[in-house]
Each structure stands twice: as structure tokens, then as C-alpha cells.
Backbone bond lengths (Angstrom), bond angles and torsions (degrees), N, CA, C in turn:
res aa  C-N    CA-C-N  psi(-1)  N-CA   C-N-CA  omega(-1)  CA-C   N-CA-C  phi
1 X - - - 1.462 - - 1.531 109.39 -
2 X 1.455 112.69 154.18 1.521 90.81 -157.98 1.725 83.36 -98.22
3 X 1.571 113.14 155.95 1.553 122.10 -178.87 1.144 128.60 -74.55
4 X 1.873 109.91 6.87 1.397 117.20 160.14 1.234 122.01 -64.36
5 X 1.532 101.51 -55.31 1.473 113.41 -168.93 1.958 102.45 -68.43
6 X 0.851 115.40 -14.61 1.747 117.50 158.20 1.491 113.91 -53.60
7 X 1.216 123.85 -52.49 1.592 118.10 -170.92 1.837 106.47 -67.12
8 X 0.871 75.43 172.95 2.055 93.22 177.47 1.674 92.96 -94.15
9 X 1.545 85.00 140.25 2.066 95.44 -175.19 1.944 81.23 -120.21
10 X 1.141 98.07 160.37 1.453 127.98 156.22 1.020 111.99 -173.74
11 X 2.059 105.79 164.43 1.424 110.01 -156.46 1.891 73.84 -134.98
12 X 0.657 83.07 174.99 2.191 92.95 -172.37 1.656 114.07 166.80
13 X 1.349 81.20 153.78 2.304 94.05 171.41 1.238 108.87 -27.33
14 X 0.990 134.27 144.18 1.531 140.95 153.52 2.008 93.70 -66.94
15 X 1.028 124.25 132.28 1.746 120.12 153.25 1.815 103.79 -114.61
16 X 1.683 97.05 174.78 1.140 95.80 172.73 1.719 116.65 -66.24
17 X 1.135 131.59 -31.52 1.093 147.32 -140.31 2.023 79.39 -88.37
18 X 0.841 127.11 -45.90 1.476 134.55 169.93 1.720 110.46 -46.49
19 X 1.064 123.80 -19.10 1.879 131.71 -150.67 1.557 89.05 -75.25
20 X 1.400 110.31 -49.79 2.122 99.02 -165.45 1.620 99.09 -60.31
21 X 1.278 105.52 -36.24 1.892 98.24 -165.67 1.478 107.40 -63.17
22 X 1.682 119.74 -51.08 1.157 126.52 -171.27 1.669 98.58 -52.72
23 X 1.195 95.43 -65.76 1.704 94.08 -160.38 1.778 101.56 -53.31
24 X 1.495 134.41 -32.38 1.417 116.95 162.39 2.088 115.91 -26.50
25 X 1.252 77.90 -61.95 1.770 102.34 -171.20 1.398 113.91 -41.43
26 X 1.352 108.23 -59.03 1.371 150.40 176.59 1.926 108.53 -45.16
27 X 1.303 92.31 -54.70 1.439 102.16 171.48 1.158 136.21 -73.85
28 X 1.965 109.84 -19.14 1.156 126.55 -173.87 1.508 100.84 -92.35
29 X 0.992 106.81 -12.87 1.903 119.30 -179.89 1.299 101.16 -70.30
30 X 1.239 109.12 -80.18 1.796 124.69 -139.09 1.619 107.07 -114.09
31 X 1.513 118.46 126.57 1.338 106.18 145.00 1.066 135.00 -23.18
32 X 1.516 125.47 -55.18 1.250 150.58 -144.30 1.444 113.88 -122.01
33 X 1.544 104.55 47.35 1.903 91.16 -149.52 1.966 103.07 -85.33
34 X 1.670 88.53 -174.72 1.998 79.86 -177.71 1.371 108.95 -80.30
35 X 1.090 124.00 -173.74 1.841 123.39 -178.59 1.199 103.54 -106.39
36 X 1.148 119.07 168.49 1.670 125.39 146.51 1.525 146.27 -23.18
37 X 1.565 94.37 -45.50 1.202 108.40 162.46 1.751 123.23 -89.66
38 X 1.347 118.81 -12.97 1.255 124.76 -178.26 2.041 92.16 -72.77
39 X 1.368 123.57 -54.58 1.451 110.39 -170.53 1.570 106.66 -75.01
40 X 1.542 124.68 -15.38 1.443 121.08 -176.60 1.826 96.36 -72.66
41 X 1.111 125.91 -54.84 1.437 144.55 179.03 1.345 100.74 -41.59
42 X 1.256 129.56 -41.28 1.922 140.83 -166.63 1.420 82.37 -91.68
43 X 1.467 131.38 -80.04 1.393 107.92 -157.29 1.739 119.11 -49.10
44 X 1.361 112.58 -51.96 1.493 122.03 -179.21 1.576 114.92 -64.51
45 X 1.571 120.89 -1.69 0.800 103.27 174.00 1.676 116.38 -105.91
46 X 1.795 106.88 13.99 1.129 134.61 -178.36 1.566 105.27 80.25
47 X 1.066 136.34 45.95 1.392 125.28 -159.90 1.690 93.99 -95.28
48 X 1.181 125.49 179.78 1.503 110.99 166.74 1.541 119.19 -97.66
49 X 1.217 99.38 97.44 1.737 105.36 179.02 0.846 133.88 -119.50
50 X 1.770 114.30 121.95 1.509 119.47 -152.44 1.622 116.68 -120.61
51 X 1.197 122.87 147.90 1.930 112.59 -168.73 2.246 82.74 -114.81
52 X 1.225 68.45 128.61 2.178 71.00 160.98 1.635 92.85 -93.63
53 X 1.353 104.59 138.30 1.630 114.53 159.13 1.616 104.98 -122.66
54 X 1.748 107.05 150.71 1.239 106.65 168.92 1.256 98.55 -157.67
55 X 1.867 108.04 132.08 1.297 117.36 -153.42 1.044 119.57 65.87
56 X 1.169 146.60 -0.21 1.333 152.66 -163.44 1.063 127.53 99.86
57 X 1.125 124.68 -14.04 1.578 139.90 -160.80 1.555 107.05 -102.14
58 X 1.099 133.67 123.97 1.509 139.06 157.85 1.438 109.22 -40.10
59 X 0.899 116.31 113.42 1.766 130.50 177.17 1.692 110.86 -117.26
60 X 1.131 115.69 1.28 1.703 110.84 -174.96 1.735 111.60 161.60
61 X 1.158 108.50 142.21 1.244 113.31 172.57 1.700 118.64 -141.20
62 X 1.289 108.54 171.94 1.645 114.71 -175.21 1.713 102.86 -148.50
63 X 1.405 104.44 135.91 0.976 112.88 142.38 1.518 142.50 -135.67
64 X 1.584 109.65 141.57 1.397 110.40 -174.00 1.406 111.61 -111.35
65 X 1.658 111.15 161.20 1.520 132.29 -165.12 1.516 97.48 -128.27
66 X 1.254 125.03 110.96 1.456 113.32 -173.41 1.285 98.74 -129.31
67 X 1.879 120.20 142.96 1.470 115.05 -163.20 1.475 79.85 -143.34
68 X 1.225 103.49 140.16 1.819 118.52 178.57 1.896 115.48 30.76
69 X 1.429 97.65 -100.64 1.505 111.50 176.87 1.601 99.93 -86.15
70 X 1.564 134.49 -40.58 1.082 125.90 -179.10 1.528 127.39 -87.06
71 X 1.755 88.15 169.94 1.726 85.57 175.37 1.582 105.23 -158.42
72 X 1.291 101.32 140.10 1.816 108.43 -178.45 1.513 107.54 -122.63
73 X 1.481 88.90 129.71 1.861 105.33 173.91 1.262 109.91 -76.64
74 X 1.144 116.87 104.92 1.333 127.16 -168.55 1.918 110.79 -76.59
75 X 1.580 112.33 -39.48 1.147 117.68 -164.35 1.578 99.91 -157.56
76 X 1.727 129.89 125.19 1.369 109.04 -174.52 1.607 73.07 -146.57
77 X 1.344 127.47 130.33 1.430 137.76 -178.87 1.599 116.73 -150.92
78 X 1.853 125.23 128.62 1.100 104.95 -175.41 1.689 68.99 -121.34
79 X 1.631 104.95 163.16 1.254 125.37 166.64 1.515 112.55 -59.36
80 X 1.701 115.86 140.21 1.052 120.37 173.03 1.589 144.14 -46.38
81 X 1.247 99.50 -21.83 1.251 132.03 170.29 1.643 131.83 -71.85
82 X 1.561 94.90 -30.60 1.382 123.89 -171.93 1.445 107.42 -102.39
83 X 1.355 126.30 -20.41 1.419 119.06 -158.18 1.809 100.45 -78.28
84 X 1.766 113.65 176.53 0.905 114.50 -170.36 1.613 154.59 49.39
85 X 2.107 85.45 28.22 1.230 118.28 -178.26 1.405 119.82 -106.53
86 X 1.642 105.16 -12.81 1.336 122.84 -160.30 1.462 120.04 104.04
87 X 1.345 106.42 -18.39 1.939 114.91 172.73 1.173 104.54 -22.35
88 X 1.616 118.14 -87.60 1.229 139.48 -143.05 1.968 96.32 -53.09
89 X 1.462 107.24 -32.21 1.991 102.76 -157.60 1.876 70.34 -94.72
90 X 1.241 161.40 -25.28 1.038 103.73 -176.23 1.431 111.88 -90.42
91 X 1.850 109.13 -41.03 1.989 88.61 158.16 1.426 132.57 -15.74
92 X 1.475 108.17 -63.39 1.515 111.59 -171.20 1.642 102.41 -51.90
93 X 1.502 115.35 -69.07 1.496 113.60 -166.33 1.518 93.42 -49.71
94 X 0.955 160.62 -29.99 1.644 145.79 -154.47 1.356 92.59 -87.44
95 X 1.688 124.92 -44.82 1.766 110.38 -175.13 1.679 86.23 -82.76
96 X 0.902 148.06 -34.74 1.751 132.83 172.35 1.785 113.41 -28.72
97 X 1.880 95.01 -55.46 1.765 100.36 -173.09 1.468 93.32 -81.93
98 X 1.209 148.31 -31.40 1.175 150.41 -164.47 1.883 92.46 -54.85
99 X 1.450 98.11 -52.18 1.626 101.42 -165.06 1.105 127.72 -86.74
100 X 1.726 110.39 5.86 1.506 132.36 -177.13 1.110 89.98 -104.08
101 X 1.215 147.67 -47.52 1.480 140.17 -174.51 1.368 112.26 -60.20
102 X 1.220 116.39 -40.83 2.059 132.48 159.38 0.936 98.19 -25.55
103 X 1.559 135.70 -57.06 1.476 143.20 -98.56 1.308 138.11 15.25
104 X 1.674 104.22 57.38 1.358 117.19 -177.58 1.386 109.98 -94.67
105 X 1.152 130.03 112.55 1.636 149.10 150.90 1.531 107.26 -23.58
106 X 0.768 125.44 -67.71 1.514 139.70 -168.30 1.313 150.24 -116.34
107 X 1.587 114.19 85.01 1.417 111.27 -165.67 1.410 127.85 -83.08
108 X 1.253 123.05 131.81 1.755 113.30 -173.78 1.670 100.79 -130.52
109 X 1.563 107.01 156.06 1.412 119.86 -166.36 1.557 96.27 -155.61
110 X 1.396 108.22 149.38 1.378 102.89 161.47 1.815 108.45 -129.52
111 X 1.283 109.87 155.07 1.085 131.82 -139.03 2.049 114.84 -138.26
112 X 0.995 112.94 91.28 1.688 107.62 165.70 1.393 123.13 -25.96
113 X 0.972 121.96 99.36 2.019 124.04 171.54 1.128 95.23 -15.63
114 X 1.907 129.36 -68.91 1.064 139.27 -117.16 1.480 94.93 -107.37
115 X 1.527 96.15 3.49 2.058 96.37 -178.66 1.722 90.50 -81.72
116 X 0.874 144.71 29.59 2.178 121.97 166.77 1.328 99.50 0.55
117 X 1.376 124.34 -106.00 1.181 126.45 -130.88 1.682 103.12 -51.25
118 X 1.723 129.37 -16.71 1.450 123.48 -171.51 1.635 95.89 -90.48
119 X 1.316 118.62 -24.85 1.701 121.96 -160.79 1.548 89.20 -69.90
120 X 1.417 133.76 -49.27 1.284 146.83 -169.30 1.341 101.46 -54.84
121 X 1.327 109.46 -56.61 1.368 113.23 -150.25 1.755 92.97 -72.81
122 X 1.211 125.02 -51.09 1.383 140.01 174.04 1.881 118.10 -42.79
123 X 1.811 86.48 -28.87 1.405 80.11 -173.13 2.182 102.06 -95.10
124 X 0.830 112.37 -29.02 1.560 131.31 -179.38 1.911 92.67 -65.75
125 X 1.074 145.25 -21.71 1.293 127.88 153.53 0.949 137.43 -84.29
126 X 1.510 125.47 -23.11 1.239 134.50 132.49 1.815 98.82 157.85
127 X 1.588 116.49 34.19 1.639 102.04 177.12 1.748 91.18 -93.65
128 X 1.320 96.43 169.10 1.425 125.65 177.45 1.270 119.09 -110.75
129 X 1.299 148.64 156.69 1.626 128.25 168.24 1.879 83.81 -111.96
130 X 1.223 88.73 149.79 1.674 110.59 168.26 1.551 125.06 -154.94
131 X 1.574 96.93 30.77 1.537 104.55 171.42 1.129 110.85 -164.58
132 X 1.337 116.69 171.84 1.648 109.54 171.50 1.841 98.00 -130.43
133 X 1.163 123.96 134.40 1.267 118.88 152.26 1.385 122.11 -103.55
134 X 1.698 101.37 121.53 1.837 102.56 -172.14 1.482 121.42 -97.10
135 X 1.622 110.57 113.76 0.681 110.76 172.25 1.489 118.88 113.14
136 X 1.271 109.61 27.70 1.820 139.00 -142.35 1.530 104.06 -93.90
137 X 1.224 94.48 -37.76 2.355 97.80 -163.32 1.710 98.18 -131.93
138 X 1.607 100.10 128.25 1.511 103.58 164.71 1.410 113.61 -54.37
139 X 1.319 109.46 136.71 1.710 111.67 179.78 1.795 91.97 -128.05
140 X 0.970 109.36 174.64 1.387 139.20 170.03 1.602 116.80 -26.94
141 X 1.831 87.32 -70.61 1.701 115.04 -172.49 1.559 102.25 -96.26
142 X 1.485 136.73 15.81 1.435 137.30 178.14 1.423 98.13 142.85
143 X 1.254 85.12 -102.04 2.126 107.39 -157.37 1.114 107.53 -128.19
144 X 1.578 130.01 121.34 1.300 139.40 143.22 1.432 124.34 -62.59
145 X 1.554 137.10 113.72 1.052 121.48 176.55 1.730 110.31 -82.93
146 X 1.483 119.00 157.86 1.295 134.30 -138.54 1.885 82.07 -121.69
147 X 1.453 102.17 134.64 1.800 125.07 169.38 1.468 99.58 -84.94
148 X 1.513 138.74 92.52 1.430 126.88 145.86 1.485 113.84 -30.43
149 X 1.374 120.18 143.00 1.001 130.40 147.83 1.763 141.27 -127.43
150 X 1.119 141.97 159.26 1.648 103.29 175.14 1.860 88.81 -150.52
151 X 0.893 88.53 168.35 1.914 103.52 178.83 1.712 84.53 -145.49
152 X 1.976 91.60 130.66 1.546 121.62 154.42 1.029 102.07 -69.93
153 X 1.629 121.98 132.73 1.446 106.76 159.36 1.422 103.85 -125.31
């Protein structure tokens, strides 16, 4: 049995008291990661923000922005360490039911070309890309343009 599925998983609120762990995570992700104040700003602004823990430890978080019928994944990240366990698809499905319970119709995210392993994962739940925004994410050499995506739900 593999010794993941041994630890205790939970999915829960993001709080402030949560911000040093995320941003570890956060940092181990992305060049370009969000700050401190970008997830303090999401929680207080009631957004839906969630930390995955396993074993106790913060392993990934998400946050969502949900407006009437819609809703945008603002931030969905599992630690580097953790990925390719299945983390990331059960996070995602939890902000999926998170956003069906809203009763939001329509989820949209945007997404790095050059991210694969998230385009996959995004596309295997059922989003689509149907746009491109150019010029969307600081990269290295300028600007990365960003793959829209959205899932009907």
C-alpha cells in the first residue's frame, strides 16, 4: 500500500495563521509565486480558500473567486514534493464541489502552455481552453502568455 494513503488527508479554510506554510509551498512552486498579502487579501475578501494538509503538514492549497453563476481558480498548487500522487485531482474536485454548491455554472482558470502536467490534469476533469491571454505571467525572458480554460459544471 503506498504510505501516502496511510497519513490523515484534510482539506479546510485557508486562515491567516496558515499564510507562512502556504507561501513555503507557494515558493517551492513558482518563480513568480503570490505574496503574503495576495492570500491575506483572498481570505478577507471571503474568497474560498482552502490549504490541503497531509499528516499535518500543508501540502497544497487553492483559491477560489466566485461571482453570481461564475467562478475563477485563482491559485491551485500542490508542493513539489507531493505532486503526482493524485493531490492536485483531488484538491481540484473539492474546489469543483466547492463551486457546485455556489451554484456556479462555470469554472475558468488560466494556465501556462508550458505547465503539461496542470493542462492534463485540467483537461481529464473536464475544462477546455478556448482562449489565449498574451502576455499574462511574468516569466524570466518578459511575458508568458496564459491558456484560458473553463469546465461546465
Amino acid at each position: 500500500m503506498n504510505a501516502i494513503l496511510k497519513l490523515a488527508h484534510s482539506i479546510r479554510r485557508m486562515c491567516d495563521a496558515d499564510i507562512p506554510a502556504v507561501l513555503r509551498v507557494e515558493k517551492d512552486s513558482y518563480e513568480f509565486p503570490w505574496s503574503a498579502g495576495n492570500f491575506r487579501d483572498s481570505i478577507h475578501a471571503g474568497y474560498s480558500a482552502w490549504v490541503y494538509e497531509v499528516g499535518g503538514e500543508i501540502i497544497g492549497h487553492a483559491v477560489l473567486m466566485t461571482v453570481v453563476d461564475e467562478a475563477h481558480l485563482l491559485n491551485i498548487t500542490i508542493a513539489p514534493g507531493w505532486r503526482r500522487q493524485g493531490l492536485g485531482r483531488i484538491l481540484l474536485k473539492h474546489v469543483m464541489d466547492t463551486a457546485r454548491s455556489l451554484r456556479v455554472r462555470t469554472l475558468y482558470l488560466e494556465v501556462r502552455p508550458s505547465n503539461r502536467p496542470a493542462i492534463e490534469l485540467y483537461e481529464k476533469t473536464g475544462f477546455e481552453a478556448f482562449a489565449l491571454r498574451k502576455g499574462y505571467y511574468p516569466a524570466p525572458q518578459g511575458r508568458e502568455d496564459a491558456l484560458v480554460m473553463r469546465a461546465v459544471l
